[in-house]
C-alpha positions in Angstrom: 14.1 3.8 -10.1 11.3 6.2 -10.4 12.3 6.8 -14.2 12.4 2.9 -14.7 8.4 3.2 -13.2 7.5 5.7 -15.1 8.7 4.0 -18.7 7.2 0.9 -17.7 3.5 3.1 -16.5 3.5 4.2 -20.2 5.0 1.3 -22.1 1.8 -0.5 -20.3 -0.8 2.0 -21.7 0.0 1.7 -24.9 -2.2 -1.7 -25.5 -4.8 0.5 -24.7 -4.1 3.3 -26.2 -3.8 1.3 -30.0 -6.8 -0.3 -28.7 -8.4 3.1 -28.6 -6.9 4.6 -31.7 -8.3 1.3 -33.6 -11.8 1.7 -32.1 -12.1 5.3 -33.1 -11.4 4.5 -36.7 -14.0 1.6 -36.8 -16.7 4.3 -35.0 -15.5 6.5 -37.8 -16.5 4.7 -40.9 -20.0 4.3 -38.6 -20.6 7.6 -39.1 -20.0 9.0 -35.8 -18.5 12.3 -34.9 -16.6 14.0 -32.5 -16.1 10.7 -30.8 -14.7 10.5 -26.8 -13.5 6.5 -25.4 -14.2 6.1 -21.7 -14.5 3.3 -19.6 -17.4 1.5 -18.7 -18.2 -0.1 -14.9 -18.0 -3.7 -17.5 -14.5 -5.2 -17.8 -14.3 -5.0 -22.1 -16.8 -2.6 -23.1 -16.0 1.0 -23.2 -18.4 3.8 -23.4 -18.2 5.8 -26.3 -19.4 9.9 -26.2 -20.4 11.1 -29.9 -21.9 13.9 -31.8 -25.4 11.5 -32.4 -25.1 10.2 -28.3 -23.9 7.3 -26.1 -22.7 4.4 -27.0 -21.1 1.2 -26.1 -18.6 -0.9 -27.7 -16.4 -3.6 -26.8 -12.4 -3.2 -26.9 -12.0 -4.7 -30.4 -15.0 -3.0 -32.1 -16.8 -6.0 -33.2 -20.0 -5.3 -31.0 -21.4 -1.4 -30.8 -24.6 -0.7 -29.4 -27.1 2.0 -28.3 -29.7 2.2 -25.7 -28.9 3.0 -21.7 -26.8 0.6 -19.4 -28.1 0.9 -15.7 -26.3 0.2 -12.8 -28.8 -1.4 -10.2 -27.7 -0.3 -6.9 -28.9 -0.3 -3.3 -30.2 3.4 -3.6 -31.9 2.6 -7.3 -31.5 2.5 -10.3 -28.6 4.2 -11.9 -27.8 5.2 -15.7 -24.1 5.1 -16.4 -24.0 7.7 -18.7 -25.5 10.1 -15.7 -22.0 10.8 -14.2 -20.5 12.2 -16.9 -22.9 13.9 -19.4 -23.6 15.5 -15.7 -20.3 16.7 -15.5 -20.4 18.1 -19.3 -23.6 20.0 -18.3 -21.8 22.1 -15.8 -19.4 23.5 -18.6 -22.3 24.8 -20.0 -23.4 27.0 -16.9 -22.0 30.1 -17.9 -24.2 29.5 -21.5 -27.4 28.9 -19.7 -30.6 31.2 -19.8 -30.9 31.1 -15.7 -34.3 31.8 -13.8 -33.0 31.7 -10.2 -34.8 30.8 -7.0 -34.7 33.2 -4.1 -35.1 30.4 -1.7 -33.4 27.6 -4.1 -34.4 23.7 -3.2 -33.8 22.1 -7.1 -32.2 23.2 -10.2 -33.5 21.5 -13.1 -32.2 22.1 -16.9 -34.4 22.8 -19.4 -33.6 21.9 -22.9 -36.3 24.4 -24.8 -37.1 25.7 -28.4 -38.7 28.8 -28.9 -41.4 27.4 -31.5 -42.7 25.2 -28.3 -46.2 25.7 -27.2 -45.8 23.5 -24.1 -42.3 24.9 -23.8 -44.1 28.7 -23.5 -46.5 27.4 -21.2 -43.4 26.1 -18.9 -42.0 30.1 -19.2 -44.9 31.4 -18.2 -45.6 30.0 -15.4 -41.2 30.7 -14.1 -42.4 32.2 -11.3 -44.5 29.8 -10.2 -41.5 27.3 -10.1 -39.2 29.6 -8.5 -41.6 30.5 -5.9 -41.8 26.6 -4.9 -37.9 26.7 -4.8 -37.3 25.6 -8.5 -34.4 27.3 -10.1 -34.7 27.1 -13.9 -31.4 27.0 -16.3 -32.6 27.0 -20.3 -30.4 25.6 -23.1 -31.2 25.7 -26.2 -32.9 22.7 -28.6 -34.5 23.4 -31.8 -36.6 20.5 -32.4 -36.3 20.5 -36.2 -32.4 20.5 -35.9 -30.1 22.8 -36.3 -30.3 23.9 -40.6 -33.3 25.8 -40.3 -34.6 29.4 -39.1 -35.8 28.3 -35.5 -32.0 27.4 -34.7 -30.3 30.6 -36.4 -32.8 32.3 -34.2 -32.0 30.9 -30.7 -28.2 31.6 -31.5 -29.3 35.2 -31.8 -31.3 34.9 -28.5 -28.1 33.0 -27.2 -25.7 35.7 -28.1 -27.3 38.8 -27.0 -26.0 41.0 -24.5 -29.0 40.1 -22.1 -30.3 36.7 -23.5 -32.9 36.2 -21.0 -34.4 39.7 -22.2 -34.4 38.4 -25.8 -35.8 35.1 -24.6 -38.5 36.8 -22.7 -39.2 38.7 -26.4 -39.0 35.9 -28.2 -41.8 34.2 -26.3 -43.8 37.1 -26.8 -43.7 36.9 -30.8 -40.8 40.0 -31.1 -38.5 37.2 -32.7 -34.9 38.3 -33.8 -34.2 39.3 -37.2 -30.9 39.1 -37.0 -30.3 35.3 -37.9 -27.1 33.9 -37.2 -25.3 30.1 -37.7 -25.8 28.3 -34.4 -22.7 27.3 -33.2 -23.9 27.9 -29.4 -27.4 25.9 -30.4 -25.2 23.3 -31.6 -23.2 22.6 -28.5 -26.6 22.2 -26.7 -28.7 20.0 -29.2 -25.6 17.9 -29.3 -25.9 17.7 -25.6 -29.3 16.8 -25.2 -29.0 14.4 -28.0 -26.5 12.6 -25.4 -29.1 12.7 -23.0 -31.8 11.2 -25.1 -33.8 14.3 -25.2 -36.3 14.0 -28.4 -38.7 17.0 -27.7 -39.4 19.6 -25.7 -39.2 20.9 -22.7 -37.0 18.4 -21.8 -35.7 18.6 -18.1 -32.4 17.2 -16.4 -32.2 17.3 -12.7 -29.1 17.3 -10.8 -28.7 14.1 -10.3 -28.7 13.8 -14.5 -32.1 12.3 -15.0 -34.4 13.3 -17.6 -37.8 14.4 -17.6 -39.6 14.3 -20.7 -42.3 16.5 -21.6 -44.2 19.4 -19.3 -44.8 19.7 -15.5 -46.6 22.1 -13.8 -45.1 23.3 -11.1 -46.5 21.4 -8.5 -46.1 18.1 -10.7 -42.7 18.8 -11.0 -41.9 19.7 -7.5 -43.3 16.3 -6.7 -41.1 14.5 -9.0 -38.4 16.1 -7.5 -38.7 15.0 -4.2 -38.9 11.3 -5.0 -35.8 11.3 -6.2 
């Protein structure tokens, strides 16, 4: 019996699965990469997790489209896409330039580039954030992409024994000279490509919102507790 249930569990996956094997290939010839299928909360659209960002599509590929789907709920407004590219930013943790709190209220992710002015200006001022409970976590995001100096350069930061010491430098003007291809940088600007992030700083809180542009400490402190 249970084998019987378990034939008849996959033999009724399959639609689904050719259905997702067809919609790949269409996303394909679109020019998208690295491309993930999940549901969406809408019965016949899936959302689709790529290289360039989020999509949606419906089962049969005819429609694709862009943009963020919000889920409007008691509590607020809610983006779909929050869930999971919150869930993706955790596997990054342990890839994270981390500025910790003593007495830790918010973490907030910042997407950074070391070419930033307003991006320095948030760096210097680290203690003032962590002082109001704020723990900081960098990834990397060079602005320009990732096939130019500025990226081969974070990698470098991003690889180094202590990379909040080489961050620290780099911020300083002592840049690395040791360039290297970013396949670290990568991972990150494709992540906060996901998240819609276009410049820098660019902060995601823990409940996967973004924040675009500078805070100050106290600005951001604010928008941190209305949330």
């Amino acid at each position: 019996m249970k084998k019987l249930f378990i034939t008849a569990l996959f033999l009724s996956t399959l639609p689904a699965m050719a259905n997702n094997t067809a919609l790949q290939q269409k996303l394909s010839e679109m020019g998208l990469r690295n491309i993930e299928i999940k549901p969406s909360p809408i019965a016949g659209i899936n959302t689709i997790i790529a290289e360039q960002g989020i999509f949606y599509a419906t089962e049969n590929g005819r429609y694709v489209f862009d943009g963020s789907l919000y889920e409007l709920t008691p509590q607020g407004t809610v983006d779909v896409a929050s869930g999971f590219l919150s869930e993706r930013l955790a596997s990054y943790e342990k890839e994270m330039i981390v500025y910790p709190a003593s007495q830790e209220k918010y973490v907030v992710t910042v997407f950074m580039d070391i070419t930033c002015h307003y991006c320095r200006l948030l760096h210097q001022q680290v203690k003032d954030y962590n002082d109001l409970g704020i723990t900081l976590r960098y990834l990397a995001f060079p602005r320009a992409g990732l096939n130019n100096q500025t990226a081969r350069q974070m990698e470098a930061i991003w690889t180094e024994k202590d990379p909040a010491f080489a961050f620290n430098q780099a911020e300083q003007g002592n840049l690395p000279k040791n360039l290297k291809t970013p396949n670290i940088v990568k991972k990150h600007y494709e992540l906060g490509v996901q998240f819609g992030v276009r410049g820098t700083p660019s902060m995601i809180t823990e409940q996967g919102q973004v924040i675009g542009g500078y805070l100050s400490p106290k600005d951001l402190l604010a928008a941190l507790q209305q949330q």
